[in-house]
Backbone as JSON Lines, residues from 0, in Angstrom:
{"i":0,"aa":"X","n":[19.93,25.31,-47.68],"ca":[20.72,24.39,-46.89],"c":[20.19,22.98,-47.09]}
{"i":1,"aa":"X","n":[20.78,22.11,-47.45],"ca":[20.67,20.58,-47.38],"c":[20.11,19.8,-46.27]}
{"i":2,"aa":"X","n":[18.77,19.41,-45.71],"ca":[18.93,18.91,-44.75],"c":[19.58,17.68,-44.13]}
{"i":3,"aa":"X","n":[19.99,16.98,-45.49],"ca":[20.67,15.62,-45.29],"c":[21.81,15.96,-45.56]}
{"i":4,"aa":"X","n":[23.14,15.6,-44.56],"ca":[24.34,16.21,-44.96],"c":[24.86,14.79,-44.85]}
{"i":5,"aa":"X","n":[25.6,14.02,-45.82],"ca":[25.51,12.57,-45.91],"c":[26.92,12.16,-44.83]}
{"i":6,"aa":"X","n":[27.69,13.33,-44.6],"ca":[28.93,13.29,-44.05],"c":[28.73,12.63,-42.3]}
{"i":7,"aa":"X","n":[27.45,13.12,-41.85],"ca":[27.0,12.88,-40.54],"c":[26.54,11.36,-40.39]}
{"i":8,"aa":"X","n":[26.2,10.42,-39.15],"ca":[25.92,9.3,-39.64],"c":[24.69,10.06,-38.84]}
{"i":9,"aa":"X","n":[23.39,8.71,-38.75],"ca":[22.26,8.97,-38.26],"c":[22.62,8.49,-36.97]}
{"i":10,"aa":"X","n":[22.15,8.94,-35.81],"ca":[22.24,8.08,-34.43],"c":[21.38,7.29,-34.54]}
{"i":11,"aa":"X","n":[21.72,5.88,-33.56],"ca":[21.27,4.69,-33.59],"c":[19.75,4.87,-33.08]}
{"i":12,"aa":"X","n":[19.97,5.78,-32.59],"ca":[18.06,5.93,-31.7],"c":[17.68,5.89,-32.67]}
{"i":13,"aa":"X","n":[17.92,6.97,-33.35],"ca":[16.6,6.93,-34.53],"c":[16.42,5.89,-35.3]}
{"i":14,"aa":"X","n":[17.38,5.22,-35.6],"ca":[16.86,3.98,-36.14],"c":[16.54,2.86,-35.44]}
{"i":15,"aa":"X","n":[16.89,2.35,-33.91],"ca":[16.12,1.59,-33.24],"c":[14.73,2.0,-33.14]}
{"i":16,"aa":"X","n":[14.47,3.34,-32.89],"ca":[12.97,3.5,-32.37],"c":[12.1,3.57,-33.36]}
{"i":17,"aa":"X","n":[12.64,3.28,-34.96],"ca":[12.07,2.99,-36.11],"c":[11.46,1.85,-35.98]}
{"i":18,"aa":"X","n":[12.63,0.7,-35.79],"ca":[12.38,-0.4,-35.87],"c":[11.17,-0.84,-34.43]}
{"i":19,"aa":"X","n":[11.28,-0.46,-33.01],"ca":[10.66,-0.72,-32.61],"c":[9.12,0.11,-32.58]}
{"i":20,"aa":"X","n":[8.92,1.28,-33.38],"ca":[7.83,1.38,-33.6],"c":[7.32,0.24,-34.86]}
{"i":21,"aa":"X","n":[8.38,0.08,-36.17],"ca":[7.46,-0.56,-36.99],"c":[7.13,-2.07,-36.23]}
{"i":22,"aa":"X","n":[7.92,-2.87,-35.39],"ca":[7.68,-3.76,-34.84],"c":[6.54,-3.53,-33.71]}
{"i":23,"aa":"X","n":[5.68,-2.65,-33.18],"ca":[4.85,-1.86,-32.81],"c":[3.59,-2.23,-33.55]}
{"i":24,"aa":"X","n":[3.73,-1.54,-34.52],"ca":[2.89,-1.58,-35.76],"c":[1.99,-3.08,-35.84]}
{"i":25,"aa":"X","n":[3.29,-3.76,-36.2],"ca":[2.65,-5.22,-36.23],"c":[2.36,-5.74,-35.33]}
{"i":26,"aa":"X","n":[2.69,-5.5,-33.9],"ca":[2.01,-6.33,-33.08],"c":[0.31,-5.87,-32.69]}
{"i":27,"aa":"X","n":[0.7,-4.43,-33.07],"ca":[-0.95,-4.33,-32.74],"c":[-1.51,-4.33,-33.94]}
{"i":28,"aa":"X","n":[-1.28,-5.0,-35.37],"ca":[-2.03,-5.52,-36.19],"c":[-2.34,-6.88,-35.89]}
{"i":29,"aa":"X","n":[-1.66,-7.76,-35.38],"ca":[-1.82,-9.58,-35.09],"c":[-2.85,-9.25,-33.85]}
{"i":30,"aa":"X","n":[-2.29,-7.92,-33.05],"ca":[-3.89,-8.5,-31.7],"c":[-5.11,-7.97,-32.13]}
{"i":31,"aa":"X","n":[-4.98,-7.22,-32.78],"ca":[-6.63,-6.35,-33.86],"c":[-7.22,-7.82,-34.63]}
{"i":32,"aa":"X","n":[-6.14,-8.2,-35.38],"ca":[-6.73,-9.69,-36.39],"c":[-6.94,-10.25,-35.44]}
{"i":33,"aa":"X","n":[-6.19,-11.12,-34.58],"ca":[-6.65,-12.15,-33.64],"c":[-7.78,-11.82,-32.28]}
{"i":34,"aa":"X","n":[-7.81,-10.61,-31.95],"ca":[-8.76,-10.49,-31.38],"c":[-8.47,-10.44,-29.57]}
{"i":35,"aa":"X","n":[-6.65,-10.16,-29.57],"ca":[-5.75,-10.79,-28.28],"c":[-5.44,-8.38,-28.12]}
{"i":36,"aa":"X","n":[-6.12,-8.26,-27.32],"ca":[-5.85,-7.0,-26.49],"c":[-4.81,-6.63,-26.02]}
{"i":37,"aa":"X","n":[-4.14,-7.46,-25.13],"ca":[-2.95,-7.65,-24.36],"c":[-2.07,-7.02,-25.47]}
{"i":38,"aa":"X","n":[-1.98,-7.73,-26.48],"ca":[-1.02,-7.83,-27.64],"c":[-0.78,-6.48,-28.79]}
{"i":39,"aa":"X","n":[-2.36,-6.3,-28.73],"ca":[-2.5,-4.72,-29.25],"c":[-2.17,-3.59,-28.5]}
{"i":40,"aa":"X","n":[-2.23,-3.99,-27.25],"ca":[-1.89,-2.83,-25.7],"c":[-0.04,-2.73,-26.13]}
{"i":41,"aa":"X","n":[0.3,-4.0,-26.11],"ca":[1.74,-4.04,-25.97],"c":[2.3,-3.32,-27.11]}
{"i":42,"aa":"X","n":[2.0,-3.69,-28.5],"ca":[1.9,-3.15,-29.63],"c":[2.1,-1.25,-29.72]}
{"i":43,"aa":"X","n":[0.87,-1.05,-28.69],"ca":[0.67,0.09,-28.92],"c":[1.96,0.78,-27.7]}
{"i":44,"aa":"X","n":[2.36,0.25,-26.92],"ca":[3.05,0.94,-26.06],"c":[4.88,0.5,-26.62]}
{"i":45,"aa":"X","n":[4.84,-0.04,-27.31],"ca":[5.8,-0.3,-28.28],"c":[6.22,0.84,-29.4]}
{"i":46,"aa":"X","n":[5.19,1.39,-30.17],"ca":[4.95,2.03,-30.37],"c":[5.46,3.41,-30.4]}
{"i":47,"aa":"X","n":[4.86,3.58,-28.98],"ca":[5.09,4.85,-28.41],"c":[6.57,5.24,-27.93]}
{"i":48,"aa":"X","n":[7.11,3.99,-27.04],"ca":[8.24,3.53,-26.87],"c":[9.1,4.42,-28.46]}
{"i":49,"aa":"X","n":[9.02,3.44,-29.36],"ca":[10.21,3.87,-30.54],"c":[9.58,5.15,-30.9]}
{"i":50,"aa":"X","n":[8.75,5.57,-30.98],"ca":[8.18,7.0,-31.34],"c":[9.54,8.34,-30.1]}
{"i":51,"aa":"X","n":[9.4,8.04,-29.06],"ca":[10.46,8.66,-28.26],"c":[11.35,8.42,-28.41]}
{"i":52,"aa":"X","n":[12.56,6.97,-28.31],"ca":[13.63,6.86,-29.0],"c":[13.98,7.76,-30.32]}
{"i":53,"aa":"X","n":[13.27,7.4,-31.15],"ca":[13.15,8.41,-32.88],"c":[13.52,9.49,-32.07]}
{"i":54,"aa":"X","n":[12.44,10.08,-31.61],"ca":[12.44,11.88,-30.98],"c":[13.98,11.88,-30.44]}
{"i":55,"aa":"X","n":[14.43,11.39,-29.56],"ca":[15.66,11.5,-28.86],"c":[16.76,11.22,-29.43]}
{"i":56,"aa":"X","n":[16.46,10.81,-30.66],"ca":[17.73,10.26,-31.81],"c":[18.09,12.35,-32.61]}
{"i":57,"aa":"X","n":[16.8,11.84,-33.0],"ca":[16.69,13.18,-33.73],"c":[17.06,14.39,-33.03]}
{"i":58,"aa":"X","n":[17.18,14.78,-31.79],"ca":[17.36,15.77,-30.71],"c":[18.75,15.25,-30.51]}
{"i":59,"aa":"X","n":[19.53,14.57,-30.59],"ca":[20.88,14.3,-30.8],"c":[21.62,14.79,-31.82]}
{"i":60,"aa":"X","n":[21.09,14.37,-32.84],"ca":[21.18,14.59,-34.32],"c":[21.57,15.7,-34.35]}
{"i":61,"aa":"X","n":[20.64,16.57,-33.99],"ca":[20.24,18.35,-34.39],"c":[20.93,19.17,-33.57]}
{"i":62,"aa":"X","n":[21.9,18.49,-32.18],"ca":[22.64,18.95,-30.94],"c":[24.11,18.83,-32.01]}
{"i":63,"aa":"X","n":[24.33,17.57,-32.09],"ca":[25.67,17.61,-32.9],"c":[25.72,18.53,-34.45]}
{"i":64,"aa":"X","n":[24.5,18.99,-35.03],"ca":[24.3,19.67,-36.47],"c":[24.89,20.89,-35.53]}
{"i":65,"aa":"X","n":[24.09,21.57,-34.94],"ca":[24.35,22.58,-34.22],"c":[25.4,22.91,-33.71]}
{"i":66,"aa":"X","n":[26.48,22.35,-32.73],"ca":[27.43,21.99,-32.5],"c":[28.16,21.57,-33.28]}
{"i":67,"aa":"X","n":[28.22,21.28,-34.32],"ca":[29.73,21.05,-34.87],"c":[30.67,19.78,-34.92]}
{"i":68,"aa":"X","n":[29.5,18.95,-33.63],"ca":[30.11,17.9,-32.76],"c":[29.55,16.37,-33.72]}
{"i":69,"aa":"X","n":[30.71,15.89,-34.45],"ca":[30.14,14.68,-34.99],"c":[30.92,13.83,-34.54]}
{"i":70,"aa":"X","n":[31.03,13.9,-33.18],"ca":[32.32,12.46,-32.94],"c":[31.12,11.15,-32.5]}
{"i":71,"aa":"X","n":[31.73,9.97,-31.88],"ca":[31.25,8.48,-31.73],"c":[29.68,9.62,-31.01]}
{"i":72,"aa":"X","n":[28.22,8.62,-31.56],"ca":[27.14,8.61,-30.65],"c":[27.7,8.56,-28.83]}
């Protein structure tokens, strides 16, 4: 079985919580370089943040694979 079936689109979670983990990423690289905690805290809870979005994209995803159901997110 194919796991990418190109016919499906991706839900938007998963790709927001991409973006706000990789935007994650970098903020807690600028507070590690600069030496600003706050910034690496935020970073990191950013992070975590799009890490669950992703998860909840993907658990959408795999509801409509399952289902049959590819109408609007």
């Amino acid at each position: 079985m194919n796991r990418h079936n190109h016919d499906q689109a991706i839900d938007p979670d998963r790709t927001e919580g991409s973006m706000k983990k990789m935007a994650g990423d970098l903020k807690e690289g600028a507070g590690d370089i600069l030496g600003d905690e706050k910034l690496k805290r935020d970073g990191q809870a950013d992070q975590a943040e799009g890490k669950l979005q992703n998860a909840w994209g993907g658990v959408k995803d795999k509801a409509r694979e399952i289902t049959g159901n590819d109408r609007d997110h």
